[in-house]
N, C-alpha and C positions, 0 to 999 in steps of 0.2 A: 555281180549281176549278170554279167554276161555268160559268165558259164552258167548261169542255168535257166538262161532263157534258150542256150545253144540246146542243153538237154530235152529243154522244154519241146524247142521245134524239132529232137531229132523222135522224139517219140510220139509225137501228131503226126513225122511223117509217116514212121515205121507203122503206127497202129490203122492210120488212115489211109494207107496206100495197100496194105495186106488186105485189109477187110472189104475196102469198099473193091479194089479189083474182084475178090471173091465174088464178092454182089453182082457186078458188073456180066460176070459169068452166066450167072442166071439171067440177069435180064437180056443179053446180047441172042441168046438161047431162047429163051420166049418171043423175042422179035422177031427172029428168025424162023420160028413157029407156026408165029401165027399169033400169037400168044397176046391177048390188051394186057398194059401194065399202067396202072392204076397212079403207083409212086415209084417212084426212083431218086433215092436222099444221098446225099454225102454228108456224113453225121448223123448224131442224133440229139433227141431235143426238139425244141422249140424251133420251126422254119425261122431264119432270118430275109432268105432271099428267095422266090422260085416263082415257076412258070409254066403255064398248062400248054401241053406240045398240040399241035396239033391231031392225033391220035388221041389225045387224051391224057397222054403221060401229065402227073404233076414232077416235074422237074423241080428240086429243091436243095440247099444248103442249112446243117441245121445249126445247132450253137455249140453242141461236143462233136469237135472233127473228131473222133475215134473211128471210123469206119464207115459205115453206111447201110445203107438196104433198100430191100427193092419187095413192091408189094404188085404180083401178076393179079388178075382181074378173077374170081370162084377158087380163091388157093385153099378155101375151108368146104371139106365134101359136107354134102346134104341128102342123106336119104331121101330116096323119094321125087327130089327134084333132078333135072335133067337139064345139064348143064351148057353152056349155049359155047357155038364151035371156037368161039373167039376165048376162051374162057380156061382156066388151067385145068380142071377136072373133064374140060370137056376133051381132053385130048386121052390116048391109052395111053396104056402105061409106060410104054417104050419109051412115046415122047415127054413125060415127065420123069422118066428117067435119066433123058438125057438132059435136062432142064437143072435136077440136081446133082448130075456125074458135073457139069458146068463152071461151077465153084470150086471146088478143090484142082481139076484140071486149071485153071486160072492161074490158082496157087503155086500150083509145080509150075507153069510159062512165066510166070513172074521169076521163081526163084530160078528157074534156068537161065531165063535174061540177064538177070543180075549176075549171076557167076558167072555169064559168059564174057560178061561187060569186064567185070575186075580181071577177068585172067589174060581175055586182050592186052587189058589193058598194063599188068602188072608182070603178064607170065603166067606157068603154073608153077604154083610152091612146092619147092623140096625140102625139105629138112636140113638143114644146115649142123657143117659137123664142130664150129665155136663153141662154146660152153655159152653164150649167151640167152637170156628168155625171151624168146618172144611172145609167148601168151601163157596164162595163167587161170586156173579153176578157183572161181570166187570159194572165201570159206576155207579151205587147204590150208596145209602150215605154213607156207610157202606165204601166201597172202597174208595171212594172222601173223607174222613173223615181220612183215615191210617189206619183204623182197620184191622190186618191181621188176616191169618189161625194159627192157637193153640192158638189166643188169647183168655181169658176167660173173660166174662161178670161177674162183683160183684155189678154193683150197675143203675138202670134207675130211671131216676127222683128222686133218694132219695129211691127208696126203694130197698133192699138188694135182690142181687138175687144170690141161690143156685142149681135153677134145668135148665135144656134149656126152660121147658112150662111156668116158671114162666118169663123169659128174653120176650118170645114171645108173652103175653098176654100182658107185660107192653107196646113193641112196637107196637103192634096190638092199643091199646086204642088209638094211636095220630097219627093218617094220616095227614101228611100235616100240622103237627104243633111241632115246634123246640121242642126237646128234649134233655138232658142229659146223656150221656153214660159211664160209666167208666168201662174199661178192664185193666187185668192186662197183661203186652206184658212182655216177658223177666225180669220174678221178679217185674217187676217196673210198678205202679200203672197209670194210666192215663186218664185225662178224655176229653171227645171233646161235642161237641155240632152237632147234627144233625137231618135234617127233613124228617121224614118217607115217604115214597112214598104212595099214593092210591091204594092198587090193586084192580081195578075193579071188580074182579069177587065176592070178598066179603068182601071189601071196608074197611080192614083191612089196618093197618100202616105197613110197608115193608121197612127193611133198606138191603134188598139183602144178608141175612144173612144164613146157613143152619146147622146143627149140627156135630160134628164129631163123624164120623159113628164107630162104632165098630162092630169085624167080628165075626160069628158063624161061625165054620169051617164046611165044607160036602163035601162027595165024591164027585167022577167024574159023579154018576148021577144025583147028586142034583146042583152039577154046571153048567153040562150040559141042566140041567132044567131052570137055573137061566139065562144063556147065551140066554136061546130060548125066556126064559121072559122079559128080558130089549129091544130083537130086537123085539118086538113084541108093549112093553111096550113105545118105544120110534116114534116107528112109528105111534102108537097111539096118544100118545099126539101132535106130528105134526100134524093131519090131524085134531083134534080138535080145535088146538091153530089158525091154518089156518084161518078154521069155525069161529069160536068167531071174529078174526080180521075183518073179511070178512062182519058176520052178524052185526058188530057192527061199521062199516065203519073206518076201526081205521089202523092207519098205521102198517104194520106187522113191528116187529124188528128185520131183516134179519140182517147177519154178512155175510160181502163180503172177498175178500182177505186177504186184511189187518187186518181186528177182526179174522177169523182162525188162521193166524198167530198169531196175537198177543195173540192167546187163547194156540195153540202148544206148542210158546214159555213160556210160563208160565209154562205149565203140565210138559215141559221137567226136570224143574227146581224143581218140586216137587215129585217127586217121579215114579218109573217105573211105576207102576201101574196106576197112572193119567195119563201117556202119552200113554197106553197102552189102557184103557180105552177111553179116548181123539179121538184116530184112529178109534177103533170102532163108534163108535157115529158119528164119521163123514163119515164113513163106511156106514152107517145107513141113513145119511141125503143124500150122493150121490145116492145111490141104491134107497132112492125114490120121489130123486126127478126126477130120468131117467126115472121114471114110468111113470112120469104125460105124458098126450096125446096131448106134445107140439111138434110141427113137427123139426126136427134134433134133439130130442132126441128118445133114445129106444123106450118110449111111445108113441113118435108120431110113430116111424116109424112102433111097432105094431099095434097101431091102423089100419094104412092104411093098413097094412095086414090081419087083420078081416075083413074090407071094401070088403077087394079084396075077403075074399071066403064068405061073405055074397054077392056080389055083383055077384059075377062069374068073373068078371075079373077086372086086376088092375087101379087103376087109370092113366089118362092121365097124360103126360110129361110135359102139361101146368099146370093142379090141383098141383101137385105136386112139380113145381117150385114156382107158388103162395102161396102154403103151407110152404113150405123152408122160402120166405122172410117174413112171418107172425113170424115164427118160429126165425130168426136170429133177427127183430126189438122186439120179446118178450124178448131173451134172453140179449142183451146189453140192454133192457131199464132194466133188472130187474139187470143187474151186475155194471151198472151206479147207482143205487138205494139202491141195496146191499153198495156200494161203498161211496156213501153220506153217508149212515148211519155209514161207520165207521167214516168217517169223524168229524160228529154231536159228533160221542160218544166220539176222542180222540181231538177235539177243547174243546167240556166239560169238559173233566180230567183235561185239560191241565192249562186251564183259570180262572177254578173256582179255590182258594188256599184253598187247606187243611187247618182246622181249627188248629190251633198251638196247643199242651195237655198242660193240665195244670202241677201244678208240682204235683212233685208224693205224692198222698196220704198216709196219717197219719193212 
């Protein structure tokens, strides 16, 4: 019962502390403005608790802590009507530009904090040169197989392994063709049989396996450094990994609801620091993908705001609502898609049976 009420609170945090900061973005931005806001919620749902601020704000708590939102005062243009200066259309576009740049900036200062926090506080990770695991790609043979984190590799195909490069040159050799692994888990020796994945990019054997990192400790500038490098570092590799799918006609392997979850709850279970880091990263993934210039997201809706002061004035109420419905059949066809793929990955966990270990070596 406990562990999954542990799960339970680690993914109200991670979902309500990502989204509603997002939010927060925005509204802290239109206060600053100028801007009346209307609602300002943490959650969604039904209010249980709130309170009209003096401004006006309604201040509130809803019944799904998943996130939050925040409602500025004319956020729906009106032809015709001329919208009053307290008002979000009553501002140019620059300043509602910067109202939804707001949000995903939020995003990256959260996930920076958070990584600056764990590396204070842990060090920055190196790679450590054990055979031991320290993290693991849900789904891989490696996982499907039992193999966990602090297990250590001693032995692939027969030959003895001492350092993590020599574990990973033996796994490298055989893409797509069974091999032999034995770790030691809990003292006790064990060996499984499993078949290394292809990675295409250099067509190496991959059983989803990573080393366990060991920390150099650094101050608060070197952390801070390190914080500004993984958001930097991680938005990078998204936008590459995108490309390569993309160039290579190859299905992306998006994680919908259910794989965040199931990723949250895992990190909760393993340490502050992986749930900590975990948030970030997802910190990381929401901030840009609000960037991208899909219409009802941030980026769409900046886009149409550089339109509007390249263009001189903003777009019609029809362009605008045709953009909308592009913009909603994009995003459920991609959360229906997201959503198979967890499907795909937890009908595979589920169906394939773990290879039984043999008994414990001699």
């Amino acid at each position: 019962m406990i562990h999954y009420l542990q799960s339970a609170a680690a993914v109200v945090l991670t979902f309500g502390m990502v989204i509603f900061l997002h939010e927060s973005g925005h509204f802290f931005v239109c206060r600053w403005l100028g801007v009346r806001v209307e609602q300002f919620a943490f959650g969604f749902g039904p209010e249980l608790v709130g309170m009209t601020g003096r401004q006006g704000t309604r201040y509130s708590i809803r019944a799904l802590p998943l996130g939050g939102y925040v409602k500025p005062a004319g956020e729906e243009m009106e032809e015709g009507v001329v919208p009053a200066p307290d008002m979000y259309f009553g501002q140019n576009w620059k300043r509602r530009l910067a109202i939804v740049a707001a949000g995903p900036i939020m995003n990256y200062v959260l996930a920076f904090t958070l990584f600056t926090i764990v590396t204070y506080a842990k060090g920055i990770p190196e790679a450590g040169t054990a055979p031991v695991i320290g993290n693991m790609m849900l789904g891989y043979p490696a996982d499907r197989a039992g193999i966990g984190l602090d297990d250590t590799i001693v032995d692939v195909n027969g030959q003895k392994i001492r350092t993590w490069d020599q574990a990973a040159d033996a796994i490298h050799r055989y893409p797509e063709k069974e091999i032999s692994i034995t770790y030691e888990h809990a003292g006790q020796a064990k060996t499984v049989k499993v078949t290394p994945r292809k990675d295409e990019t250099t067509g190496n054997g991959v059983i989803g396996i990573m080393p366990k990192e060991v920390y150099r400790a650094v101050g608060f500038g070197g952390a801070a450094s390190e914080g500004a490098r993984q958001c930097w570092a991680l938005t990078a590799f998204t936008v590459k990994t995108i490309a390569s799918k993309l160039s290579h006609h190859e299905r992306p392997d998006l994680a919908g609801p259910v794989g965040i979850v199931q990723m949250v709850s895992r990190a909760a279970h393993s340490g502050w620091d992986n749930l900590v880091s975990l948030i970030g990263l997802i910190s990381v993934a929401i901030g840009f993908f609000n960037i991208l210039p899909v219409p009802l997201l941030d980026g769409g809706h900046a886009a149409m705001y550089v339109w509007e002061g390249v263009a001189g004035h903003p777009p019609t109420k029809e362009t605008v609502a045709r953009a909308q419905n592009v913009g909603i059949a994009f995003l459920l066809s991609l959360l229906l898609f997201a959503t198979y793929n967890d499907v795909l990955r937890l009908r595979s966990e589920h169906s394939t049976p773990k290879p039984p270990a043999e008994q414990p070596a001699h």
